[in-house]
C-alpha positions, 0 to 999 in steps of 0.5 A: 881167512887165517889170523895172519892176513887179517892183521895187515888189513886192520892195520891198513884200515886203522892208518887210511883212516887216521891219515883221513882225518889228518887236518892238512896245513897246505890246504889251509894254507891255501884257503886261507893265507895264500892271498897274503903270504907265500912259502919262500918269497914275500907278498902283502905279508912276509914269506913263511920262511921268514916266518919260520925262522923268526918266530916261536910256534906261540908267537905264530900261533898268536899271531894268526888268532889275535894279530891286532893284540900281537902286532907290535910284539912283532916289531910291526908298526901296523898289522893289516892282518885278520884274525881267524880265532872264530875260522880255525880249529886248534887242530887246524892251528896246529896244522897250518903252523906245522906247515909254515915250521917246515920251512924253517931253514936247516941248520947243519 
């Protein structure tokens, strides 16, 4: 096998694995906000959307981990929501913010 065939098949190896082990923020999403809180429209909680395009990525993040702590913050009366500090991973935060990011509306 000469050098030059070689090469392409590292490099589709090397990207199937980091692809792999890549943290999917839909998934999470699915497991875990889903019942409460949709992508563009509001269910118990507000839309990712909405989300998105009122809060800073330290906000959402706080938020998911400490929500009691950041609820008035927010300019909520109340929060009802869990924290997942002892569920998530950082890599798993960043993942499902990156996702709720990607519904930020597109300012031209």
């Amino acid at each position: 096998m000469n050098i030059g065939f070689k090469i392409p098949l590292v490099l589709i190896f090397f990207f199937t694995i980091s692809n792999a082990s890549q943290v999917n923020g839909e998934k999470i999403f699915k497991q875990y906000c889903w019942g409460c809180h949709h992508e563009t429209s509001v269910a118990f909680g507000p839309s990712f959307e909405q989300i998105a395009n009122q809060r800073t990525v330290a906000e959402i993040q706080g938020h998911i981990i400490a929500p009691k702590s950041m609820y008035k913050q927010l300019g909520h009366k109340r929060s009802v929501m869990p924290s997942f500090q002892d569920e998530l991973s950082q890599e798993q935060l960043d993942a499902i913010t990156n996702f709720i990011l990607s519904y930020k509306s597109k300012k031209d």
